[in-house]
Each structure stands twice: as structure tokens, then as C-alpha cells.
C-alpha positions as CSV (number, residue, x, y, z in Angstrom):
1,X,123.4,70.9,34.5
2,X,121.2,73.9,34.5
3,X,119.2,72.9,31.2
4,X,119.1,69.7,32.9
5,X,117.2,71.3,36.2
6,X,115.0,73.4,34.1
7,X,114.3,70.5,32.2
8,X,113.1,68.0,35.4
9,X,111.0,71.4,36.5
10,X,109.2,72.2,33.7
11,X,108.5,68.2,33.8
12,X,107.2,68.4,36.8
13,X,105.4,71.5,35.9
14,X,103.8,70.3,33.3
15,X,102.8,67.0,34.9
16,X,101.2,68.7,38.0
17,X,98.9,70.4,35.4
18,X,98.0,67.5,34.0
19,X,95.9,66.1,37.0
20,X,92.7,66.6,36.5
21,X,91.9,66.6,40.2
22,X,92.4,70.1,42.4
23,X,92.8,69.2,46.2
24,X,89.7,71.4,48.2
25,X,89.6,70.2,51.8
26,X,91.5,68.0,54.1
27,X,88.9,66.5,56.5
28,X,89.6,66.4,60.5
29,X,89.7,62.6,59.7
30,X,92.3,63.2,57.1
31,X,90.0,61.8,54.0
32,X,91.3,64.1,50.9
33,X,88.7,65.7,48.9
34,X,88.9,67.0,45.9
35,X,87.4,68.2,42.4
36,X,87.7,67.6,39.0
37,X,88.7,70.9,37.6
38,X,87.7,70.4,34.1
39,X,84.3,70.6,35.4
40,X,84.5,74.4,37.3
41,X,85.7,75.7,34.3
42,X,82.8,77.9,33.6
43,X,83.6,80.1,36.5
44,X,79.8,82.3,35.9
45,X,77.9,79.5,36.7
46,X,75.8,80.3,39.8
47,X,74.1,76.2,39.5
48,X,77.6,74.2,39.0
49,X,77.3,70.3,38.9
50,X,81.0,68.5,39.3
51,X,82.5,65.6,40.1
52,X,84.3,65.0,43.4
53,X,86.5,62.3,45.1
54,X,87.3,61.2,48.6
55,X,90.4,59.5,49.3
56,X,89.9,57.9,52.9
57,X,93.5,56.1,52.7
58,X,94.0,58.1,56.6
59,X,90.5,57.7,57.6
60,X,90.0,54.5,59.1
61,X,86.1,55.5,60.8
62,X,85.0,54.8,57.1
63,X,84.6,50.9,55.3
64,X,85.6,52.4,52.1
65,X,89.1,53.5,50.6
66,X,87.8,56.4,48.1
67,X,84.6,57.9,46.7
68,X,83.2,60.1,43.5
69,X,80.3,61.8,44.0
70,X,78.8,64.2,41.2
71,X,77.5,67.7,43.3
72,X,75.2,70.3,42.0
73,X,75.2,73.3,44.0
74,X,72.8,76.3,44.2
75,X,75.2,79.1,45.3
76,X,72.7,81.7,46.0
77,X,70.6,79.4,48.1
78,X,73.7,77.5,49.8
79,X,72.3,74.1,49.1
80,X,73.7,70.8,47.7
81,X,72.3,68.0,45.9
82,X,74.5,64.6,45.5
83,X,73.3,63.4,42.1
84,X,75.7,60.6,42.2
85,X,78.2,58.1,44.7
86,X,80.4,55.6,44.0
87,X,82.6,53.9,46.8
88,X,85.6,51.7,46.0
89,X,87.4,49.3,48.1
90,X,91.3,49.4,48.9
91,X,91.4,47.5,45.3
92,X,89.5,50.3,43.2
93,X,86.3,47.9,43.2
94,X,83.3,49.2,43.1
95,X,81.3,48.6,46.7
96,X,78.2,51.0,46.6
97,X,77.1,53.1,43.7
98,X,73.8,55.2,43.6
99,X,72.4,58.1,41.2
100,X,70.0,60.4,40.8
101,X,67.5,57.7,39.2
102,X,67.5,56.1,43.1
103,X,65.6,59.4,44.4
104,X,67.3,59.5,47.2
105,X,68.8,62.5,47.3
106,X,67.3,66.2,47.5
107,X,68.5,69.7,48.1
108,X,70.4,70.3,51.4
109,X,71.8,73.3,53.2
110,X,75.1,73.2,53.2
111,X,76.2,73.6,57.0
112,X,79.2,76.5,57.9
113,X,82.9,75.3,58.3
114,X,82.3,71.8,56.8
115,X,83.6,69.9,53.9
116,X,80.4,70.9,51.7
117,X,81.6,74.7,52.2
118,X,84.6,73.9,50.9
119,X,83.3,72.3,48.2
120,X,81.1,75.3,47.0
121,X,83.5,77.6,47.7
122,X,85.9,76.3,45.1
123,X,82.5,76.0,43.0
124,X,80.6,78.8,42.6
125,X,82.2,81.8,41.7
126,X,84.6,84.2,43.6
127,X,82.5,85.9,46.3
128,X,79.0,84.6,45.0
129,X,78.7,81.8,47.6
130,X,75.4,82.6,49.4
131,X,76.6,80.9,52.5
């Protein structure tokens, strides 16, 4: 019985390292954010570019069920550039999807006590945030 428990945990264990996704933030509208960790692993760099998703299955003020978006952060400067978005409908389709090509986006401060804090705190490294 106890192999059997130790078993199941180190399952589960094992299976919750396995997601590549680390929850960050839970929005005041309850959309989910996270990032994919694989892409923080080089915890010196100052200029980090990472994926992040959205899952708006609480939020209903938003059209769209989830989102990726691919960030690059200046830490020192506290800005944010969205390189890339891609919204999917309650069926996974694809329902929007820009990128860098599009020029549309450009460095932005990233405003105190918001989602994009949260997002470059779990960025840039441990106490380097310029924000």
C-alpha cells in the first residue's frame, strides 16, 4: 500500500514537471497567464524573449478562449515588446495571429502592479527588474 502511494506521487511528481508551462499571474478577470519555462532558462539574460499563453476560459469580457504571445523584455529599461500573438477560439482555432513582420508593435513601459510586471518579474533575473 505504501509503495503503491509513493508510486501515484512520484507519478504525479513527475508529470507536474513535465508541463512546460509555469503559471505567473491570475488576472482580476481570472484569464490565466503563464510562461513557457523552457524558454527562462538562461536565468542571466538581462533581454529575455519567451513565449506566453492566456487562458481566458473565466474571462468572458474577451472574444477569444486563449492566447500565445512571444515577449521580449528589456529588464533594465522596464519595457516590453510583443513580437508575436496568436488567439484561438473555444475549439483551439486559430482567430487572429500577428508578428513582428506586421510592425505593429514597439517597445512599451511596462506599467506597476499589472500582468506585464508579472511577466518580467518571472523573466528577468532575481532582483534585476528595473521596474
Amino acid at each position: 500500500m505504501v509503495t503503491t502511494a509513493l508510486t501515484v506521487l512520484t507519478m504525479l511528481m513527475v508529470a507536474q514537471d513535465d508541463n512546460p508551462w509555469r503559471k505567473v499571474a491570475t488576472a482580476d478577470t481570472g484569464a490565466i497567464w503563464s510562461v513557457r519555462a523552457n524558454d527562462l532558462a538562461n536565468e542571466g539574460e538581462m533581454n529575455p524573449v519567451f513565449w506566453a499563453t492566456a487562458d481566458y476560459s473565466a474571462d468572458r469580457t474577451v472574444r477569444v478562449r486563449s492566447s500565445k504571445r512571444r515577449f521580449a523584455i528589456d529588464c533594465a529599461a522596464a519595457t516590453y515588446q510583443v513580437l508575436a500573438n496568436i488567439d484561438y477560439d473555444p475549439q483551439g482555432n486559430v482567430v487572429d495571429s500577428t508578428n513582428e513582420a506586421a510592425n505593429r508593435y514597439r517597445h512599451r513601459p511596462i506599467a506597476p502592479e499589472t500582468i506585464g510586471e508579472e511577466l518580467a518579474k518571472a523573466a528577468c533575473p532575481t532582483g534585476k527588474y528595473g521596474g
